[in-house]
C-alpha positions in Angstrom: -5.1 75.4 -5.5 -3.8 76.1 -9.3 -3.9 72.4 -9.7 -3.8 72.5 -13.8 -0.4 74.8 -12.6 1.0 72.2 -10.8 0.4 69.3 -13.6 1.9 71.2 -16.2 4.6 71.7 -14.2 5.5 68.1 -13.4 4.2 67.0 -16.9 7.1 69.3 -18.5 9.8 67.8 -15.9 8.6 64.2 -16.8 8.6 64.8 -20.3 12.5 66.6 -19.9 13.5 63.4 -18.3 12.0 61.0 -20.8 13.2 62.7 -23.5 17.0 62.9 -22.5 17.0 59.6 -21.8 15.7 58.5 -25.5 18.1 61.5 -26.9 21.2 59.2 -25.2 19.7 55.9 -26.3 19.7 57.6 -29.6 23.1 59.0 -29.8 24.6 55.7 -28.1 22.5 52.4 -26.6 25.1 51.6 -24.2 24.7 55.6 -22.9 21.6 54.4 -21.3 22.5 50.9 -19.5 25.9 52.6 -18.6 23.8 55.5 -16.7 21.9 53.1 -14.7 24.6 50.4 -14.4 27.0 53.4 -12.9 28.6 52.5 -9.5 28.7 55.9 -8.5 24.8 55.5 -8.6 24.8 53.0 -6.1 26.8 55.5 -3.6 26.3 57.9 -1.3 29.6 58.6 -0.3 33.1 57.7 0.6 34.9 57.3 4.4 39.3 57.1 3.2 38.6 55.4 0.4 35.8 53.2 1.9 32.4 53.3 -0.4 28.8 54.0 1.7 26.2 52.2 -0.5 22.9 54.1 -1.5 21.4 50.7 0.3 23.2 51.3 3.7 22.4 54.8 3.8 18.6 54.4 2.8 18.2 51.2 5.6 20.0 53.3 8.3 17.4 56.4 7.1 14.1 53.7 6.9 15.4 52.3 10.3 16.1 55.9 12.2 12.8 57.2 11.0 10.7 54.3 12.3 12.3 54.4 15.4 11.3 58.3 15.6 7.8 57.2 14.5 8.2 59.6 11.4 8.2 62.7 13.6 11.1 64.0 12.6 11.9 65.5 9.0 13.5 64.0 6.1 16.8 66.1 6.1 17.0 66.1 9.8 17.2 62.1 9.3 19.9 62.7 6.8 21.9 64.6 9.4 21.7 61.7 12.0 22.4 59.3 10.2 25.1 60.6 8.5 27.2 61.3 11.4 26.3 57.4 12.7 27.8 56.3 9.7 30.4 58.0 9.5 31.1 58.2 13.5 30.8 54.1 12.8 33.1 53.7 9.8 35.9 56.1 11.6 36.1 54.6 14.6 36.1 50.9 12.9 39.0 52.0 11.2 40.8 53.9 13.8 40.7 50.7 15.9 41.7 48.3 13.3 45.1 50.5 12.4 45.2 50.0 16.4 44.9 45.9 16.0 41.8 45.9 17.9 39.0 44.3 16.7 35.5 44.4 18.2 33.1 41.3 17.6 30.2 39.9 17.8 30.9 37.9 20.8 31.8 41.8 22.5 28.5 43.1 21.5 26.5 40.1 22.6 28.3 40.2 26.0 27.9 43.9 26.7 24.1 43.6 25.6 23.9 40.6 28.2 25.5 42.4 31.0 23.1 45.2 30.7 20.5 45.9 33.6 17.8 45.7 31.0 18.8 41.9 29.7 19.9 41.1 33.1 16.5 42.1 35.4 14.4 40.6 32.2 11.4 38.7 33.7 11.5 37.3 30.4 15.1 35.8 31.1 14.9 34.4 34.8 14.7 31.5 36.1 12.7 29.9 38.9 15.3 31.4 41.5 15.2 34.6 39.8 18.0 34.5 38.2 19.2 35.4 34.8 19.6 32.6 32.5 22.0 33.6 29.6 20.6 30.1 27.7 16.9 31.5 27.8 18.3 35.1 26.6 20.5 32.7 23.4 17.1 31.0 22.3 14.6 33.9 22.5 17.5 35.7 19.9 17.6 32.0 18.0 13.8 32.2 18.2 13.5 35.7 16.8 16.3 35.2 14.3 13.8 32.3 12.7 10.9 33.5 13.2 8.5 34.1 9.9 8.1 37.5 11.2 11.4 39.5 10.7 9.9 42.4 12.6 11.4 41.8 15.7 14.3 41.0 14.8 15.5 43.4 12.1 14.8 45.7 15.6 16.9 43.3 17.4 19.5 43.7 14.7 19.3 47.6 14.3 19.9 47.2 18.5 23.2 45.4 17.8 24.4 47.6 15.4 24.1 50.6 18.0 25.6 48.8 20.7 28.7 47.5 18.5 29.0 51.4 17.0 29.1 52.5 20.4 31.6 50.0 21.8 33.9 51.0 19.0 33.6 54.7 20.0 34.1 53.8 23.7 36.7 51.0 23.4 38.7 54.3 21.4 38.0 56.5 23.7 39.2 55.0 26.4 42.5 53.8 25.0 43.2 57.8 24.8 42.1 58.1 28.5 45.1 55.4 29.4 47.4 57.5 27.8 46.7 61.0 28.8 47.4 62.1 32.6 49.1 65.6 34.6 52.1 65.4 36.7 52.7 66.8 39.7 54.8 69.2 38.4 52.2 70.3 35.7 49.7 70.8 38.5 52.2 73.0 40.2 53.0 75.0 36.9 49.1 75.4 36.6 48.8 76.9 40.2 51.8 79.3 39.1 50.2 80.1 35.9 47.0 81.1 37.9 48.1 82.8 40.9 51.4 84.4 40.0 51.0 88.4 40.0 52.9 90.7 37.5 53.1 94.7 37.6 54.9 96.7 34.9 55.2 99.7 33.5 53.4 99.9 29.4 53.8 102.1 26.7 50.6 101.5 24.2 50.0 102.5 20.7 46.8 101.7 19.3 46.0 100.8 15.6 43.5 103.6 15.7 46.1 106.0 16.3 46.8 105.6 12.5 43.9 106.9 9.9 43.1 104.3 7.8 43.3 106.7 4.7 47.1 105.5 5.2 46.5 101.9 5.1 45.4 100.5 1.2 44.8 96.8 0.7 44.8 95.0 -2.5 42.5 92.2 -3.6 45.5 90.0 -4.7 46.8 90.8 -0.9 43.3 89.8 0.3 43.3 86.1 -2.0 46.9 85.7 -0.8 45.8 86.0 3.4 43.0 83.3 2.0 45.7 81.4 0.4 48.2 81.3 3.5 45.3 80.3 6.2 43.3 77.7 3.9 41.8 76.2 7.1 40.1 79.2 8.4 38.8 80.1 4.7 37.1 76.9 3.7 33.7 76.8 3.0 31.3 74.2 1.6 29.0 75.3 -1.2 26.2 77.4 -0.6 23.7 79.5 -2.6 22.0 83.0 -1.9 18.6 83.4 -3.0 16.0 86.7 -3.5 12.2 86.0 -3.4 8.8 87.2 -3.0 6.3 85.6 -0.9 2.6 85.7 -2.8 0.4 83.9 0.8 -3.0 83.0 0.0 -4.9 84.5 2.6 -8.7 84.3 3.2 -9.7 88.1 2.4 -12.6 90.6 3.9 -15.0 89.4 1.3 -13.9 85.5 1.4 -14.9 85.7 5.8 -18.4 87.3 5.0 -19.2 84.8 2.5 -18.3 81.6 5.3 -20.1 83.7 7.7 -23.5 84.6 5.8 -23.0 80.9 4.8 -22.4 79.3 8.7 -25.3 82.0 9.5 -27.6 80.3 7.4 -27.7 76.8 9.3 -29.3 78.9 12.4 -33.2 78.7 10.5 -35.1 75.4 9.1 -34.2 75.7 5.0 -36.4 74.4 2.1 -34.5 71.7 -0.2 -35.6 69.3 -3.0 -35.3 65.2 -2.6 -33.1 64.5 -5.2 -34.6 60.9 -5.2 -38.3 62.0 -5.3 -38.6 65.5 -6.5 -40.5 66.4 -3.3 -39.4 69.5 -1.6 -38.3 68.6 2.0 -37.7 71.0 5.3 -34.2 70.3 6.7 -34.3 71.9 10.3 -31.6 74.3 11.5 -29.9 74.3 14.8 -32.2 77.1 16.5 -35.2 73.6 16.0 -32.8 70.9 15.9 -33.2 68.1 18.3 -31.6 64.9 16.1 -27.8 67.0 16.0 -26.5 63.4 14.5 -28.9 64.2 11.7 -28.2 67.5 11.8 -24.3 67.0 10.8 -25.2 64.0 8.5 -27.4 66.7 7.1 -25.3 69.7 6.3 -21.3 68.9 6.3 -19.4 71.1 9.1 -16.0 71.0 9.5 -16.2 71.0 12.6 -17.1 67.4 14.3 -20.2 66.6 16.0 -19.3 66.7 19.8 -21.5 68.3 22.4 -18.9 69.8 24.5 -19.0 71.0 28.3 -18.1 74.1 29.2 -17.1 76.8 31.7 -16.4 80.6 31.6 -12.6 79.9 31.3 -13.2 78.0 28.2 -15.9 79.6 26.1 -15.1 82.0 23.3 -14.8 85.4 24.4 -16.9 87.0 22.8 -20.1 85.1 23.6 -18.7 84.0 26.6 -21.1 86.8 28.7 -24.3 86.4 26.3 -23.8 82.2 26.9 -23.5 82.0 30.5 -26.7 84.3 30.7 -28.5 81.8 28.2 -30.9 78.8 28.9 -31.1 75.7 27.3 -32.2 75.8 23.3 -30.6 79.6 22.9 -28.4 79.9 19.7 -25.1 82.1 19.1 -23.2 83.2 16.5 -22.1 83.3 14.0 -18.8 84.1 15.4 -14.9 83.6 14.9 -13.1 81.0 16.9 -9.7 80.1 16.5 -10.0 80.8 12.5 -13.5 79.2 11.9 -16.8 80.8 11.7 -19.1 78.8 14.3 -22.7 78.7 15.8 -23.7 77.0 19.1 -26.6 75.8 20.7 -27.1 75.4 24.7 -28.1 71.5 25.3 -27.8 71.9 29.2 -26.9 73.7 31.7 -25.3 72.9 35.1 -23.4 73.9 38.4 -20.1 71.5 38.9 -16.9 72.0 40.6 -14.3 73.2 38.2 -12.0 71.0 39.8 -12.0 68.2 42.1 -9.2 66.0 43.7 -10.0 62.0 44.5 -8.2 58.9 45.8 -9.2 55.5 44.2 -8.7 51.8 44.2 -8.2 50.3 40.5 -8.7 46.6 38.8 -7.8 46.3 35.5 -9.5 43.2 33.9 -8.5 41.2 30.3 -9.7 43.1 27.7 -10.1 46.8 29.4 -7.7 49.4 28.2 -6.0 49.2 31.7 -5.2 46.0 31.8 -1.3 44.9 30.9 0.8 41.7 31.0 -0.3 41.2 34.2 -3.8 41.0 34.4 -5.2 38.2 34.8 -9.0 38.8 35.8 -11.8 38.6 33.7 -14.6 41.5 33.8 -16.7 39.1 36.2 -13.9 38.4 38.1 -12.9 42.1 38.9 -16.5 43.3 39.5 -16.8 40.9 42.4 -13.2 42.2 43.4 -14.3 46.1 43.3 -17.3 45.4 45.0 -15.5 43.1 47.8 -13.1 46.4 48.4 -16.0 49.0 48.5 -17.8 47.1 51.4 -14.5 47.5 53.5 -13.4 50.9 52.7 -16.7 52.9 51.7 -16.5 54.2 55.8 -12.8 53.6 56.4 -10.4 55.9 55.0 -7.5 54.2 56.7 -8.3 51.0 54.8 -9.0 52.6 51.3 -5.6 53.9 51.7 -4.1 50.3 52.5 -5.9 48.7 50.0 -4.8 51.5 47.4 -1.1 50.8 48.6 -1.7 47.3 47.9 -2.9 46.8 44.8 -2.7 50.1 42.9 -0.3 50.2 40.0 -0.5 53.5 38.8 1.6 56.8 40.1 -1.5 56.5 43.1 0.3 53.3 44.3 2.4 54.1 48.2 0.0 57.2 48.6 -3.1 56.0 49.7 -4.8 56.2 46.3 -4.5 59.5 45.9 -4.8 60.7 42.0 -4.6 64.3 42.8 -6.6 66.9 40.8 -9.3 66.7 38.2 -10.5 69.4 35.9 -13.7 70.1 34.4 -12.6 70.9 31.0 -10.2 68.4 30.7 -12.5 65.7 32.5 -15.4 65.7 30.0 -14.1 67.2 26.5 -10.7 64.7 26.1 -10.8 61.5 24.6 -8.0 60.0 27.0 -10.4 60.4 30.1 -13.9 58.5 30.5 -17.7 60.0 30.9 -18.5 57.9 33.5 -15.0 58.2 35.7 -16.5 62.4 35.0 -19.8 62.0 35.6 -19.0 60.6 39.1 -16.1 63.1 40.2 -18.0 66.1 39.3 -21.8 65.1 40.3 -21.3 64.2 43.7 -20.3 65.9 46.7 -17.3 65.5 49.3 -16.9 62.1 50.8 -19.0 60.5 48.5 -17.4 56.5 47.9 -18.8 54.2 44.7 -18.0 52.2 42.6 -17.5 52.9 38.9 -16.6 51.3 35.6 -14.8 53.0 33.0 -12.8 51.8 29.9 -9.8 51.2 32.1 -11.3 48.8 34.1 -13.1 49.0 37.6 -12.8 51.4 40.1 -13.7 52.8 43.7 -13.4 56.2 44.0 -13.8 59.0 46.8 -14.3 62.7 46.3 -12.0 64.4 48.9 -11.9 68.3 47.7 -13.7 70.5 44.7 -12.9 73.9 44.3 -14.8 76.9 42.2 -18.6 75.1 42.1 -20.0 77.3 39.1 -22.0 77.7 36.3 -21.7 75.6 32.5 -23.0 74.8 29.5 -23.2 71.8 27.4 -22.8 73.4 23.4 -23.2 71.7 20.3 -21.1 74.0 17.8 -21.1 73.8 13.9 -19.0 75.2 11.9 -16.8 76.2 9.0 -12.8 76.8 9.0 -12.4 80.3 7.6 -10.5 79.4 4.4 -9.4 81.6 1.3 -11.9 81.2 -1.8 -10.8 79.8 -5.2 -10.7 82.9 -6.7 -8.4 84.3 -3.7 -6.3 81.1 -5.0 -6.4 82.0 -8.6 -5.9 85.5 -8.3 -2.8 85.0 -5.9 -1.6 81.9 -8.5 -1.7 84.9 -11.0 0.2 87.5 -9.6 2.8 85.1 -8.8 3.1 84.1 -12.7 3.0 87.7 -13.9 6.0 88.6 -11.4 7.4 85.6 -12.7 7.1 86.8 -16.5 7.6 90.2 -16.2 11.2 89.2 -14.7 11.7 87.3 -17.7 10.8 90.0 -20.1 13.0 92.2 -19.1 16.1 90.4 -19.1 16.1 89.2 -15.1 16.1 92.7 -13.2 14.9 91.2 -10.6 15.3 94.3 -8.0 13.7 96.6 -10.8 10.7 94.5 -11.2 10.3 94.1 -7.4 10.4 98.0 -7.1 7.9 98.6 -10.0 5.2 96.0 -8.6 5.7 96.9 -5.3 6.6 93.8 -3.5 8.6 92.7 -0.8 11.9 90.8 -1.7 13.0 89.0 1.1 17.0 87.6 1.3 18.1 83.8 2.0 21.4 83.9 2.2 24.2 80.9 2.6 22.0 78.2 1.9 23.7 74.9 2.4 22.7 71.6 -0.2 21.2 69.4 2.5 19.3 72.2 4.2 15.7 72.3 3.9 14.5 75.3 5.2 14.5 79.0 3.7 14.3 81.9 6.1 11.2 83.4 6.2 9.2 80.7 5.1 7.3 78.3 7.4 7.7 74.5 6.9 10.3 73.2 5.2 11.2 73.7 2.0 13.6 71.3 0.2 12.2 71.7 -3.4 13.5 75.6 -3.6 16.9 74.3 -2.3 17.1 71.5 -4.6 16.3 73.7 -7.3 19.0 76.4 -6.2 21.7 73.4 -6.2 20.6 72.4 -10.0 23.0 72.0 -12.9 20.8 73.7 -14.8 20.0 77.0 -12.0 22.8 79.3 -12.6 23.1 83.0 -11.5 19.9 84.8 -12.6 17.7 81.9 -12.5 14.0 82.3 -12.1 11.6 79.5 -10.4 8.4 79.9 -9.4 7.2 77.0 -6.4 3.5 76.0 -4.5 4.1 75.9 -0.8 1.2 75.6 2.0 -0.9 78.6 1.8 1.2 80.2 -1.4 3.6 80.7 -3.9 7.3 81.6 -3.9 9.0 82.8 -7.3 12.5 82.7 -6.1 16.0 84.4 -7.8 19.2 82.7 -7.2 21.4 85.7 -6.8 25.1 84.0 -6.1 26.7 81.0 -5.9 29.8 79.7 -3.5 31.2 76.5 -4.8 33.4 74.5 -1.9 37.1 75.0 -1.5 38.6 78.5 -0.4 36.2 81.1 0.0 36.5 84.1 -2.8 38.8 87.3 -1.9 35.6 89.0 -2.6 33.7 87.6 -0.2 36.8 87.2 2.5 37.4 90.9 2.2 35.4 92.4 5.2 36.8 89.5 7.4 40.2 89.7 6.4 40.8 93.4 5.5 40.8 94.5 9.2 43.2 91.9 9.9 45.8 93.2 6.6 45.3 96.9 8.3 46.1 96.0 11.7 49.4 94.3 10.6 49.9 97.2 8.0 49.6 99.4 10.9 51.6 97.7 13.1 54.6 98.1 10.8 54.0 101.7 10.8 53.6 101.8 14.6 56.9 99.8 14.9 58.9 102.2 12.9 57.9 105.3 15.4 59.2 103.0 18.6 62.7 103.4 18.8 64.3 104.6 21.8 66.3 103.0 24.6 63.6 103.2 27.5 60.1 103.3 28.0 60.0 107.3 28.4 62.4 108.0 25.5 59.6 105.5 23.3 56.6 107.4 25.2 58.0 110.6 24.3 58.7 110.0 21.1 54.7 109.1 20.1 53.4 111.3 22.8 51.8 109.0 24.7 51.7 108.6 28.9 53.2 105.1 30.5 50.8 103.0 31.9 51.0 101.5 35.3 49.9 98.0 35.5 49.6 96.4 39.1 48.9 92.9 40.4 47.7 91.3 37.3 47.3 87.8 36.5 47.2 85.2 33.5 44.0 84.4 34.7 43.1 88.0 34.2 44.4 89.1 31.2 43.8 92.9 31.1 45.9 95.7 31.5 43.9 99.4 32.8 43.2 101.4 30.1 43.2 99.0 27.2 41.5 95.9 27.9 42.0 92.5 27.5 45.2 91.4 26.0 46.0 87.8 26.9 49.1 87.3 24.3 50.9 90.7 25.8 50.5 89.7 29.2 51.1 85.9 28.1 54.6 87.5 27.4 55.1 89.4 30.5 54.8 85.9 32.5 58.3 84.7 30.7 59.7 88.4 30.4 62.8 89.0 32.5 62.3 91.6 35.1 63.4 95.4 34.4 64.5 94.6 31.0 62.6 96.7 28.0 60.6 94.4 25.7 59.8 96.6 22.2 57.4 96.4 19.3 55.2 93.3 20.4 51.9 93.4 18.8 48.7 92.6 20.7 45.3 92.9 20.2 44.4 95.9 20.0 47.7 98.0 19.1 51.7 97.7 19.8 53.5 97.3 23.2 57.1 98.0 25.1 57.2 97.2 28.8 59.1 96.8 31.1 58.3 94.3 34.1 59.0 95.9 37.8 57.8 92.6 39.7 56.8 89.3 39.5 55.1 87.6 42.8 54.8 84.1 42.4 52.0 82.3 44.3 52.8 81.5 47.9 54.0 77.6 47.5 51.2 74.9 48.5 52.3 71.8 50.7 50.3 69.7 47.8 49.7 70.3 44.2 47.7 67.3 43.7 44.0 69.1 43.5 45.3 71.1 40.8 47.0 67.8 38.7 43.3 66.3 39.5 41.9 68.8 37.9 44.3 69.3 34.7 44.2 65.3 34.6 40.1 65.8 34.4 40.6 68.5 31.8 42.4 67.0 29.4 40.5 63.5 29.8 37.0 65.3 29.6 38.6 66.1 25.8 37.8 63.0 24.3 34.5 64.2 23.6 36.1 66.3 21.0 38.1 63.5 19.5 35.3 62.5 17.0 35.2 66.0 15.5 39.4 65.5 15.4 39.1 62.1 13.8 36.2 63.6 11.2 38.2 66.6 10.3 41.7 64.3 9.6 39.9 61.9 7.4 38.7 61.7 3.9 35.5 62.1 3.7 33.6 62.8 0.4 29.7 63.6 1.0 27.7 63.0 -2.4 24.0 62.5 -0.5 22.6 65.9 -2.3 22.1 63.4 -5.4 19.7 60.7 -3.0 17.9 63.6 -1.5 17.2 65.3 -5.3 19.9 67.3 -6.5 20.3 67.0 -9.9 
């Protein structure tokens, strides 16, 4: 796919890199050894003043990945990890400003009192019990063993248990100290139950045109500048592109399926070693099909598989079921290959059929575990022992099964539940000749089988939906785009590119002139690694967006799976405050409302609710029986903050000009009912005690946003 594209492309950035490094030697020797010797190489960040190496962070990403087994991405890792650090390094210092220190001998002891250490057959001794001295030399043992394997796992297990007993030894000292009264629990009920009625004169912002209300920019930066909290943003880039996929086209699936078509019919070839021409059979007079694939290369592996209508193709599934052994199909599109099959047998089986068995591993089967102790010899005398005593006695198959089964069977008489076909005979985790039994015999039937597991006796106690299958032999080819699909998609992808270029960067222009579709990706963040709209990840456009070097108007063609991107970077947000510009639809509404409220304000005078109704032409609102717990007032909504006042308003007294959500208020409350007095008030202190405990999950993100915390990882994971 473009591969001469793709090493000039990495040839030019290696030969950038080698020649800046020689231009600094040039200009000054020491440039060089000072860029490498640099300790801000060597960091990845910084916790109130204390340095996280490039080493700590890449053994905590090596050891977190492992653990995952890789399945999980390399920026998702970062994420992790990250927090763990810093979760680690906040806590440690939280707790040593505290005077607490947790140790080693902490860790060990919480390790040892776990149920896992504890009920360790590994750690017990002849009564059973655990023995903390065996525990001690196994670690001793580990520590000095040639092969650090296990124990760099042992010490990444430490690690986690000593971060967490930081974060819980915290925790819990805020839990000591937080609590409800009585009295609070009382207040609470109060707060919840109380009932207020008054009588509400509302003026809405939208009663004033917004053709009255202007707002500045400056006005705008200054709202941004007076509520820095709500306005910070880290840095982020926006990016236009257009996708260019390299999809296999009409005439690119006609070629692979003239070509799969051609493997049906015997086909004359030359012996490259003798000259001689040779006759290499098709599948129509195949009989060899291991020659056949050694033969011709299908990318599709030789595997006869069984089949029933529920699992062939659709559209041969008819023409197959019809067919006899030796017919041929196809060609014809599977799940994006082109294939043809050949009928090798056919049958009538159960679709699905549910068994009970009686199992013996034996040393050296894939069954067999820590426990097995039998050799092959040994458990085929075993099996057959058990099949003379239960082949006519269900009652003692099910007692044997109770015995010595091992498996989820084990306490229900060997029962293993349902089989089916498909799944029987075409997956690798089951076994042909556990299969060949369940499905070949009928109800009742009781042998004795051995499969890769081990040795078993098995009984056939239901099958459902006996009906006709097929064994097929399939070849085939995936339906993939051509090279000249490739090249001809590589090409339009460098002439958008170019054209861009030539005409000064209008982008939008070009896009509309070509006819393509420009997609946005907007907000990008410097560890992300995914662009909307594009499958897979995508680190190498964001690392490029991030770039000294990419500034506004930048142009960058990249190879992802199955394409090319030529991406724009269209704007760029550096971290701190965000700009006025982009602040303005958030905080102009917020500038008109209070702009409106003054204006609103200055229409309210009068000495009572009527003489203030009158005055703006507006009706008083009757508001009954409402609650704090309820918030809204008929005819306007929700409005916690105005009816948050009412609760500490004096009756019958006018209250003017208080501005809520949704406009400006005067009221007047007629009643307030407070909620009928409880004996006890200790369910609702319970629960505000439980409340405000349950917070402590929330004290990490407290503790992160109070500290100091510079994050410069975007230079380990390739910004340059």
């Amino acid at each position: 796919m473009a591969i001469l594209s793709k090493i000039r492309d990495r040839s030019i950035a290696l030969i950038a890199v080698i020649g800046l490094a020689l231009f600094a030697f040039v200009l000054d020797p020491s440039t060089l050894s000072d860029f490498f010797d640099s300790s801000k190489i060597n960091e990845v960040g910084e916790v109130d003043g204390e340095t996280i190496s490039r080493q700590e962070y890449a053994e905590a990403l090596d050891t977190y990945k492992t653990r995952s087994n890789n399945n999980i991405s390399n920026m998702q890792a970062a994420r992790t990890v990250w927090e763990s650090i810093l979760r680690d390094k906040i806590y440690s210092s939280q707790l040593e400003n505290a005077g607490i220190t947790v140790g080693e001998t902490d860790v060990l002891n919480t390790i040892i009192n776990s149920p896992s250490i504890q009920q360790n057959p590994q750690f017990l001794n002849e009564a059973g019990l655990f023995d903390k001295d065996s525990f001690l030399q196994f670690l001793k043992d580990t520590k000095e063993s040639e092969d650090q394997n296990l124990w760099s796992a042992w010490s990444n297990y430490f690690s986690e248990v000593g971060s967490n007993l930081k974060r819980d030894t915290y925790n819990n000292l805020i839990k000591a100290g937080l609590g409800a009264s009585l009295k609070e629990g009382e207040l609470s009920y109060q707060e919840d139950n109380a009932l207020l009625s008054a009588d509400v004169v509302y003026i809405p912002f939208s009663s004033i045109p917004d053709s009255l209300v202007s707002i500045k920019n400056s006005e705008v930066e200054s709202y941004v500048n007076e509520n820095p909290s709500a306005y910070k943003v880290e840095a982020s880039r926006d990016l236009a592109y257009v996708q260019f996929n390299i999809s296999p086209t009409d005439e690119d699936k006609e070629a692979i399926k003239n070509n799969v078509a051609s493997y049906l019919e015997d086909r004359e070839d030359v012996n490259k070693a003798t000259a001689q021409k040779i006759t290499i059979s098709g599948l129509k007079n195949t009989s060899d099909y291991n020659l056949f694939f050694e033969e011709n290369s299908s990318d599709i592996p030789n595997q006869e598989a069984f089949l029933m209508k529920n699992d062939l193709p659709k559209s041969i599934v008819d023409e197959v079921l019809e067919g006899k052994v030796t017919n041929t199909f196809g060609p014809y599109e599977d799940n994006n290959f082109y294939k043809i099959s050949k009928i090798t047998e056919v049958y009538s089986r159960p679709d699905s059929v549910k068994a009970s068995g009686i199992f013996i591993p034996y040393i050296g089967s894939q069954g067999a575990t820590a426990a097995t102790t039998k050799t092959e010899e040994q458990a085929k005398v075993s099996i057959d022992s058990i099949y003379k005593l239960v082949r006519r006695n269900k009652k003692k198959f099910a007692q044997i099964a109770n015995e010595i089964n091992t498996d989820v069977s084990k306490d229900k008489g060997g029962d293993i539940g349902w089989s089916s076909h498909g799944n029987s005979y075409n997956s690798s985790r089951f076994d042909s000749n556990l299969a060949d039994f369940l499905f070949n015999n009928k109800i009742g039937k009781v042998g004795v089988v051995k499969s890769q597991f081990g040795y078993h006796v098995l009984r056939i106690d239901e099958r459902r939906n006996v009906q006709k299958g097929v064994k097929l032999v399939s070849f085939g080819r995936e339906i993939i785009p051509s090279q000249e699909t490739e090249n001809t998609a590589f090409q339009n992808a460098e002439k958008f590119a170019l054209e861009i270029s030539a005409k000064g960067n209008n982008y939008y222009d070009v896009v509309k002139e070509m006819s393509y579709q420009s997609k946005p990706a907007i907000g990008l963040k410097i560890m992300d690694e995914r662009v909307p709209g594009l499958l897979d990840t995508q680190r190498q456009i964001i690392t490029w967006a991030f770039g000294s070097d990419t500034k506004i108007g930048s142009i960058q063609r990249f190879d992802i799976n199955n394409g090319y991107v030529v991406a724009f970077l269209t704007n760029t947000t550096e971290k701190g405050l965000l700009k006025s510009s982009k602040a303005v639809n958030t905080v102009k509404p917020i500038l008109v409302n209070q702009k409106k409220a003054i204006l609103i304000k200055a229409k309210m005078d009068g000495a009572s609710l009527n003489d203030i109704a009158a005055a703006n032409n507006v009706t008083i609102t009757k508001m009954d029986n409402t609650s704090l717990k309820s918030p809204s007032i008929t005819g306007v909504g929700s409005e916690p903050k105005i009816v948050g006042a009412m609760y500490y308003a004096k009756e019958n007294k006018l209250y003017n000009k208080v501005v809520g959500n949704k406009g400006v208020f005067a009221f007047v409350v007629s009643k307030k009912e407070k909620a009928t007095a409880l004996p006890n008030y200790e369910p609702y202190r319970q629960r505000l005690d439980s409340e405000i405990k349950n917070k402590t999950v929330q004290i990490f993100n407290a503790l992160k946003k109070s500290s100091d915390i510079q994050d410069n990882r975007a230079g380990f994971h390739g910004v340059q």
